[in-house]
Backbone as CSV, one residue per row, in Angstrom:
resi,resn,N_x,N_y,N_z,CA_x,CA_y,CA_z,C_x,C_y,C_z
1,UNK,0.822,-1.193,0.000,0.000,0.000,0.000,0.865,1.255,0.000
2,UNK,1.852,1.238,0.705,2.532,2.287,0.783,3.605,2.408,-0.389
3,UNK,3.745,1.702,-1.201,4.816,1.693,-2.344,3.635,2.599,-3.505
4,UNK,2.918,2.057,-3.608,1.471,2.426,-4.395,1.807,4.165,-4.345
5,UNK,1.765,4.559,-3.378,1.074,5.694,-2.510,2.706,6.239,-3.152
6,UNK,3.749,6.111,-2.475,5.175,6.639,-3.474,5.094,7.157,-4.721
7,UNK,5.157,5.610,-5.123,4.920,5.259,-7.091,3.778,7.002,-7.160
8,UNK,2.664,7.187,-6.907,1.623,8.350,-7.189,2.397,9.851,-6.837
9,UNK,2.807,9.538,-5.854,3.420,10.917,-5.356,4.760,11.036,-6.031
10,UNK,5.698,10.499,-6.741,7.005,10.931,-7.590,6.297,11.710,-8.962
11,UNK,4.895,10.975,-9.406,4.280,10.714,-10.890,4.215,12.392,-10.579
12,UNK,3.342,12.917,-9.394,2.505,13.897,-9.025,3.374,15.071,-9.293
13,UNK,4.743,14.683,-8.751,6.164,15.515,-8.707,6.297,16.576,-9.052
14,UNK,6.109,16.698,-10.887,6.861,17.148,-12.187,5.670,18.651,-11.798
15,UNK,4.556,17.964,-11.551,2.722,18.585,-11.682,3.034,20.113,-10.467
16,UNK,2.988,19.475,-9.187,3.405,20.079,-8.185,4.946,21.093,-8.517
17,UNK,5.501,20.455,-8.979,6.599,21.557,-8.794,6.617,22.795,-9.920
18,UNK,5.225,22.594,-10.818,5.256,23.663,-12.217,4.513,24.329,-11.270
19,UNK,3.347,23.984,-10.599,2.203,24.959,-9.999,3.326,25.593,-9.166
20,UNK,4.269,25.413,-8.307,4.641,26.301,-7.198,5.622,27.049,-8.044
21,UNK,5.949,26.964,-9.256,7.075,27.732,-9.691,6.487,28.363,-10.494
22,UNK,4.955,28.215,-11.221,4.229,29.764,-11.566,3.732,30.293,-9.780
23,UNK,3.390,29.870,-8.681,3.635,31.037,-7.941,4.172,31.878,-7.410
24,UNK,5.480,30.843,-7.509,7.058,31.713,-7.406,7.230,32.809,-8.629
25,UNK,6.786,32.244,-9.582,6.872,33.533,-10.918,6.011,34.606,-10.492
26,UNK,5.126,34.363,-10.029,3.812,35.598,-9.759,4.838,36.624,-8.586
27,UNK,5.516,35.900,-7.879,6.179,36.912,-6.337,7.313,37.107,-7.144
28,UNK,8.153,36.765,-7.759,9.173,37.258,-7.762,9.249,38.302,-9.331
29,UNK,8.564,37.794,-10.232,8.628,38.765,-11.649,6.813,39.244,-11.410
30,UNK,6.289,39.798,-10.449,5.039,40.325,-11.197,4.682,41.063,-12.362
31,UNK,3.917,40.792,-12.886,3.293,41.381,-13.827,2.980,42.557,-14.291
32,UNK,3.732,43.285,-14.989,3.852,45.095,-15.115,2.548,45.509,-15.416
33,UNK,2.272,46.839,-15.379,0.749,47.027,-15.554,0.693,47.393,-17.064
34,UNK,0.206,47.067,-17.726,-0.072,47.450,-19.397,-1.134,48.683,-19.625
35,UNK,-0.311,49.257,-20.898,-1.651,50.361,-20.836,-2.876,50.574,-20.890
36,UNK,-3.976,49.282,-21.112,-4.975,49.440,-20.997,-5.303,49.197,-19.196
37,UNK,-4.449,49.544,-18.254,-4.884,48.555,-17.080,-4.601,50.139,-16.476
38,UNK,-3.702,51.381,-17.066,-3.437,52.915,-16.714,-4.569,53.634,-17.347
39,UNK,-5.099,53.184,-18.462,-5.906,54.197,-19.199,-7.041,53.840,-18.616
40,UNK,-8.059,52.861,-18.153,-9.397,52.670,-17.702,-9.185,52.628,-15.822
41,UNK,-8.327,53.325,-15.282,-8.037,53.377,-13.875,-8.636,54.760,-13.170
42,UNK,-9.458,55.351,-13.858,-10.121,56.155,-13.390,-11.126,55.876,-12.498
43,UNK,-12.148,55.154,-12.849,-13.554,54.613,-12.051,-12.841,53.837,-10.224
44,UNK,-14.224,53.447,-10.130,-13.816,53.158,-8.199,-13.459,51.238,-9.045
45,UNK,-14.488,50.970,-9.657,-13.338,49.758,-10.545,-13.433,49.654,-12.146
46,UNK,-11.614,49.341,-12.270,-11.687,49.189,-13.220,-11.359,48.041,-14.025
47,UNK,-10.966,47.750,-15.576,-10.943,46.425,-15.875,-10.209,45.535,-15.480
48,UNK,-8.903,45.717,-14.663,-8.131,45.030,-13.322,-9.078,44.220,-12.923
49,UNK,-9.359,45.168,-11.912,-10.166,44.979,-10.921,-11.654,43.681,-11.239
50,UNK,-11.865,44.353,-12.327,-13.056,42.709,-12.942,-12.296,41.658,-13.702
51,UNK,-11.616,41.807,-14.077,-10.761,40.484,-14.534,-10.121,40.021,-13.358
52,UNK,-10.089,40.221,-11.814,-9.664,39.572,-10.485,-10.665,38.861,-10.106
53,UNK,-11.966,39.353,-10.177,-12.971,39.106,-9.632,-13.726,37.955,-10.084
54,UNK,-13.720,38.006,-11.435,-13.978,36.742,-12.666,-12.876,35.689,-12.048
55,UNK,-12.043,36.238,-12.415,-10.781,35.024,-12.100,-11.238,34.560,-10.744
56,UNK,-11.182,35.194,-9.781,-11.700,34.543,-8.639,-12.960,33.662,-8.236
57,UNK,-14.087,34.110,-8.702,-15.295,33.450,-8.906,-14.967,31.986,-9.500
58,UNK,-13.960,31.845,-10.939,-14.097,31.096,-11.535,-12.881,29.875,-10.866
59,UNK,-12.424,30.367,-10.042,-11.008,29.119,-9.402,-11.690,28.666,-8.158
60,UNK,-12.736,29.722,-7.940,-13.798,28.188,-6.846,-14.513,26.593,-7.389
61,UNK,-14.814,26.857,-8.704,-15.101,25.843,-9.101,-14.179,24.920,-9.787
62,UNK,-14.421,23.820,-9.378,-13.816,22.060,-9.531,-13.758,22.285,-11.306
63,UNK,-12.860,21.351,-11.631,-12.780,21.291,-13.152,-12.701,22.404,-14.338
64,UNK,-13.105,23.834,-13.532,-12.599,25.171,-13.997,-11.861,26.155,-14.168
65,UNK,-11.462,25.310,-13.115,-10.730,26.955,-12.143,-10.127,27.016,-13.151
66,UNK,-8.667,26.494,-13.942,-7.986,26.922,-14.766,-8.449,28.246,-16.096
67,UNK,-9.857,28.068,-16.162,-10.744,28.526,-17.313,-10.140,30.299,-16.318
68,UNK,-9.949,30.322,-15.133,-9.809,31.564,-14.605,-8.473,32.434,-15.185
69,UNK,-7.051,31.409,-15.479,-5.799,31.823,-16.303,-6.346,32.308,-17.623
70,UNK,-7.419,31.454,-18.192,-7.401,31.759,-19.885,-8.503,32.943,-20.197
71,UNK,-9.432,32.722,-19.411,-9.630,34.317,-19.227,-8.762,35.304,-18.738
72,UNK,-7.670,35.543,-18.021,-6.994,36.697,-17.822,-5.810,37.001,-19.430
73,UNK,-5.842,35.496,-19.717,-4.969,35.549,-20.500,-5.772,36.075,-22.030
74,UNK,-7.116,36.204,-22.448,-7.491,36.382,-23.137,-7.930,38.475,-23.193
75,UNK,-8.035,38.809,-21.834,-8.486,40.190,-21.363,-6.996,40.832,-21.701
76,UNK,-5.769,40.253,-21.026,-4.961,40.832,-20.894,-3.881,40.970,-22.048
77,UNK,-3.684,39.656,-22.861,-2.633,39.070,-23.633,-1.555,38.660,-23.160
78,UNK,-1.485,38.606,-22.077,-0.138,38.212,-21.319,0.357,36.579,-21.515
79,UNK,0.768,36.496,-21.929,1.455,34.553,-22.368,1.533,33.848,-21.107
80,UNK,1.976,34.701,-19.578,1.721,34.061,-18.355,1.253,33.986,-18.391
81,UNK,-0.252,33.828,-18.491,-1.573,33.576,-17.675,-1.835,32.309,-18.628
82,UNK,-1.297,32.180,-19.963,-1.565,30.920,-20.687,-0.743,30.146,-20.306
83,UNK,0.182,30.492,-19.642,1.465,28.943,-19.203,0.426,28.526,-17.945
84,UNK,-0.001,29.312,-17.260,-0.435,29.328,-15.595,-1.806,28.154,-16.070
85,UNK,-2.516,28.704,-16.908,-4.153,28.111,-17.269,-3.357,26.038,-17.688
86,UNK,-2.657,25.706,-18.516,-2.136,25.033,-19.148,-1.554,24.195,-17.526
87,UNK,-0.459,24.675,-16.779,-0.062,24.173,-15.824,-1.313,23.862,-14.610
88,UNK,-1.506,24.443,-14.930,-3.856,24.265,-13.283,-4.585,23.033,-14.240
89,UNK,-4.512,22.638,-15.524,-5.412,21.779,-16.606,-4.695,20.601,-16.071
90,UNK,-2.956,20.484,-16.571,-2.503,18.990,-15.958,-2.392,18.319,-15.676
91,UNK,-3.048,18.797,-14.208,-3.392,17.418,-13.180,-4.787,17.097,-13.227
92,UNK,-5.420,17.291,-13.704,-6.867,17.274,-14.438,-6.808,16.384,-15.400
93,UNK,-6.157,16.366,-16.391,-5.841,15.572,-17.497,-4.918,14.160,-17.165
94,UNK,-4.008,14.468,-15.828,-3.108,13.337,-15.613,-3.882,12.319,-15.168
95,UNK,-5.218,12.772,-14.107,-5.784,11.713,-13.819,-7.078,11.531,-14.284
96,UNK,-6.929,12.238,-15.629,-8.419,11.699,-16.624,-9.586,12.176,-15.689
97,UNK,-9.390,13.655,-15.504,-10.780,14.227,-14.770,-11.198,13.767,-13.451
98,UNK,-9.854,12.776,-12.547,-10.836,12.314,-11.389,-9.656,13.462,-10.000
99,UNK,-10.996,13.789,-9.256,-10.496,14.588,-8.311,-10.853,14.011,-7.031
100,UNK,-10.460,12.156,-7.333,-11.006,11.517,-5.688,-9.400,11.456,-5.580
101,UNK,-9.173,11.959,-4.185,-7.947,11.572,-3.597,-7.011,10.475,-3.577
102,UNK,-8.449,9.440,-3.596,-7.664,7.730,-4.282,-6.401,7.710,-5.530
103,UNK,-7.252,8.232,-6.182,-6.146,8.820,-7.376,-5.232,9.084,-7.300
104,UNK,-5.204,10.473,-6.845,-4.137,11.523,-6.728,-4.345,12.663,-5.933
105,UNK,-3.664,12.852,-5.016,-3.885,14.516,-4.461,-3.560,15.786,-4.809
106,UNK,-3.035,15.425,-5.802,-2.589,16.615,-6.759,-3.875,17.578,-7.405
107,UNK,-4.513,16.756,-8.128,-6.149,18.000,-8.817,-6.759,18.649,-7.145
108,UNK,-7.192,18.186,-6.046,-7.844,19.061,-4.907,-6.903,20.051,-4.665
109,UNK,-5.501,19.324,-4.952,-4.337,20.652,-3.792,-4.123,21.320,-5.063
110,UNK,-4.753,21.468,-6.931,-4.032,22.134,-7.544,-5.146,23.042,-7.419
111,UNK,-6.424,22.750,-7.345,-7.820,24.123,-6.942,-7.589,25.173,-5.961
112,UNK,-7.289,23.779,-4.790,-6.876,25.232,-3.522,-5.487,26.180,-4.200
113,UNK,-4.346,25.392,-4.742,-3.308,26.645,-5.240,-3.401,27.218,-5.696
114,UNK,-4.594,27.168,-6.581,-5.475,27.997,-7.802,-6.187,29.074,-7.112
115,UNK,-6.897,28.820,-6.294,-7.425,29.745,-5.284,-6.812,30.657,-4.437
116,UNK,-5.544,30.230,-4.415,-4.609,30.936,-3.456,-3.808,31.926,-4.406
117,UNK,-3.329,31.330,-6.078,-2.537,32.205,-6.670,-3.675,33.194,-7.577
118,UNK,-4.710,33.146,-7.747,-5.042,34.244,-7.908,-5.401,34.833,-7.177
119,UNK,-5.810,34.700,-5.772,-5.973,36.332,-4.700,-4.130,37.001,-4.773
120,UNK,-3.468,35.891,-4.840,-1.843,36.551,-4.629,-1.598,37.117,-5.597
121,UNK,-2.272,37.341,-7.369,-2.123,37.224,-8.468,-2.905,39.068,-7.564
122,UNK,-3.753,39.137,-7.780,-4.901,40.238,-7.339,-4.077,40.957,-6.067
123,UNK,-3.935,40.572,-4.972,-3.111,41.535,-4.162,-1.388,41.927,-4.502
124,UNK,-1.275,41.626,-5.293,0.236,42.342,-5.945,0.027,43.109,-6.508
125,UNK,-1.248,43.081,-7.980,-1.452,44.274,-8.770,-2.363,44.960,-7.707
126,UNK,-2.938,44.842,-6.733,-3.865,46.153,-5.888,-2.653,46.773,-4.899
127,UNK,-1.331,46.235,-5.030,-0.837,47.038,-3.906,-0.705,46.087,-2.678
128,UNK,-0.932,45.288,-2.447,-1.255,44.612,-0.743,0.158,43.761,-0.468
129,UNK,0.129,43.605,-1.709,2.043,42.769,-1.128,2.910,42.965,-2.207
130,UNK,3.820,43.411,-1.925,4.897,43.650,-2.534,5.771,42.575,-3.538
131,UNK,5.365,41.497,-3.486,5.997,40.247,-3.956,7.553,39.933,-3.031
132,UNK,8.405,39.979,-3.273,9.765,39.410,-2.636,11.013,40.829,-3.172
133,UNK,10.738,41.930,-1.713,11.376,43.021,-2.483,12.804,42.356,-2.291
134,UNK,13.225,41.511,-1.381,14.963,41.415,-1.071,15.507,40.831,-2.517
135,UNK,14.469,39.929,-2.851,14.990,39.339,-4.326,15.054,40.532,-5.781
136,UNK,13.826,41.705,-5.374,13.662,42.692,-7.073,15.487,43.672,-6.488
137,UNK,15.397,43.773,-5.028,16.286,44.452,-4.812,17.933,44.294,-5.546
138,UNK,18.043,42.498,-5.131,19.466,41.478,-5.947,19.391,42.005,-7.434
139,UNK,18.167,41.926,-8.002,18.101,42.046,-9.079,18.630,43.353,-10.120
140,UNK,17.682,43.896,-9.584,18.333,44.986,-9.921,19.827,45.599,-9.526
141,UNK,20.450,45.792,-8.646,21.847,45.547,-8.212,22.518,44.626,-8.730
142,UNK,22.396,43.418,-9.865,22.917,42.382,-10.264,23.002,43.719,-12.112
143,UNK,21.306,44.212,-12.569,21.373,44.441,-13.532,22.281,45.938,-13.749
144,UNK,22.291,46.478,-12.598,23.025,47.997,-12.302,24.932,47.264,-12.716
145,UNK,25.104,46.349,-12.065,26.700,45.840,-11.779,26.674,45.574,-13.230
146,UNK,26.072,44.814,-14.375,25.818,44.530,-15.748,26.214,45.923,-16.453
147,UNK,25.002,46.698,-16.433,25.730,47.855,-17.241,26.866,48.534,-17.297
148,UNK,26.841,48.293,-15.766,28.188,49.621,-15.641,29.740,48.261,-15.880
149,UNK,29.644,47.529,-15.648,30.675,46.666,-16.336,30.892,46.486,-18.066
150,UNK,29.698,46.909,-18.434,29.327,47.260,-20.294,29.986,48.456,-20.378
151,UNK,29.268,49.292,-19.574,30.223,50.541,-20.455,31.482,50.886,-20.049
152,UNK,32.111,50.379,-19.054,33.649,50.407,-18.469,34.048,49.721,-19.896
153,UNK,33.834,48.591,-20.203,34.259,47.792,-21.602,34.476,48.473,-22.747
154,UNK,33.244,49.007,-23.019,33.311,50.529,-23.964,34.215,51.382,-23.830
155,UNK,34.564,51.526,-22.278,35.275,53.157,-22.661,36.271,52.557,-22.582
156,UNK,37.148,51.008,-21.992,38.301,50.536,-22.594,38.427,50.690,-24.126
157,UNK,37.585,50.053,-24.789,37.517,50.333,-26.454,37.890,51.181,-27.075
158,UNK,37.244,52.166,-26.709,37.099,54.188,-27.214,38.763,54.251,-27.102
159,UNK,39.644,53.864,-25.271,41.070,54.368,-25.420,41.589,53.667,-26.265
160,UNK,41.775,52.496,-26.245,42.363,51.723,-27.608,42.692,52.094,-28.750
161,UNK,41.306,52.426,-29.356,40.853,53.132,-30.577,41.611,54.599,-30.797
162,UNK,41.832,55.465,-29.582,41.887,56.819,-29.563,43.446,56.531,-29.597
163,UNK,44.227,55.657,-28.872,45.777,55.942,-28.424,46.008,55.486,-29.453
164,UNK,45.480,54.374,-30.792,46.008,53.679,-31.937,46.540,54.963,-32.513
C-alpha cells in the first residue's frame, strides 16, 4: 500500500513543482501594468479589478478553475496567464478528470493553489504585497553591476581606438 502511494506521489512531482514555480513567478517577476490597465483606472473599478474578480469566482469551481488563467490571459494578452491556465489543466488531465484523492492529491491541492494564486495574483497588482522586495532588490543591483561593467568595456575600447 505504501509503495502504491510513493509510485503516485514521484508521478505527481513534475505537476506540483510547475504549480509552485508559476507562484514563485507571480512573487518574484510580477506582472507590469499594461496600458490598458493605466488608461481605464479612473472609475472606483476598473478592468483590473473585474478580470480579479472573474478570475476569482471562476477558481472556486472544480474542473474550472484553470478557465480563470485563460480568461486573464485572453483580457490581458499576457502569455503568463496561458502557461499558468495550461499548468492548473494537468493534473486534471493526468488523472483523466478524477479529483477523488484515491487517485491523486494533486487535482484538490491544484484548486486550492489555484485559489490561493489568484488572490496573490490580485493583491500584488492592488498594492497589498509587494511580492519578494529582497529578491527585485538582488536584481536589480545584479542588472546595475551589468551595465556599468558594459560601459567600463566601452570606454576601454574608445582608449584603444583613440591611443592607436
Amino acid at each position: 500500500m505504501g509503495s502504491g502511494f510513493a509510485r503516485r506521489s514521484s508521478q505527481d512531482a513534475p505537476f506540483a513543482a510547475a504549480i509552485g514555480a508559476c507562484i514563485l513567478n507571480s512573487l518574484v517577476f510580477p506582472a507590469p501594468d499594461g496600458p490598458d490597465d493605466e488608461a481605464e483606472s479612473g472609475g472606483a473599478v476598473d478592468a483590473t479589478d473585474a478580470r480579479f474578480v472573474v478570475m476569482g469566482v471562476i477558481s472556486f469551481i472544480p474542473y474550472f478553475n484553470w478557465l480563470g488563467w485563460v480568461f486573464a490571459w485572453l483580457d490581458s494578452g499576457r502569455r503568463r496567464y496561458l502557461v499558468y491556465s495550461i499548468v492548473y489543466l494537468a493534473p486534471y488531465l493526468r488523472t483523466n478528470l478524477s479529483i477523488s484523492p484515491e487517485d491523486s492529491w494533486l487535482p484538490i491541492s491544484s484548486i486550492l493553489l489555484c485559489i490561493i494564486h489568484v488572490q496573490l495574483e490580485a493583491s500584488i497588482r492592488n498594492g497589498d504585497i509587494e511580492g519578494i522586495p529582497l529578491l527585485d532588490e538582488v536584481l536589480k543591483f545584479l542588472s546595475a553591476k551589468k551595465k556599468e561593467s558594459h560601459f567600463q568595456g566601452h570606454q576601454r575600447t574608445l582608449r584603444k581606438v583613440y591611443y592607436l
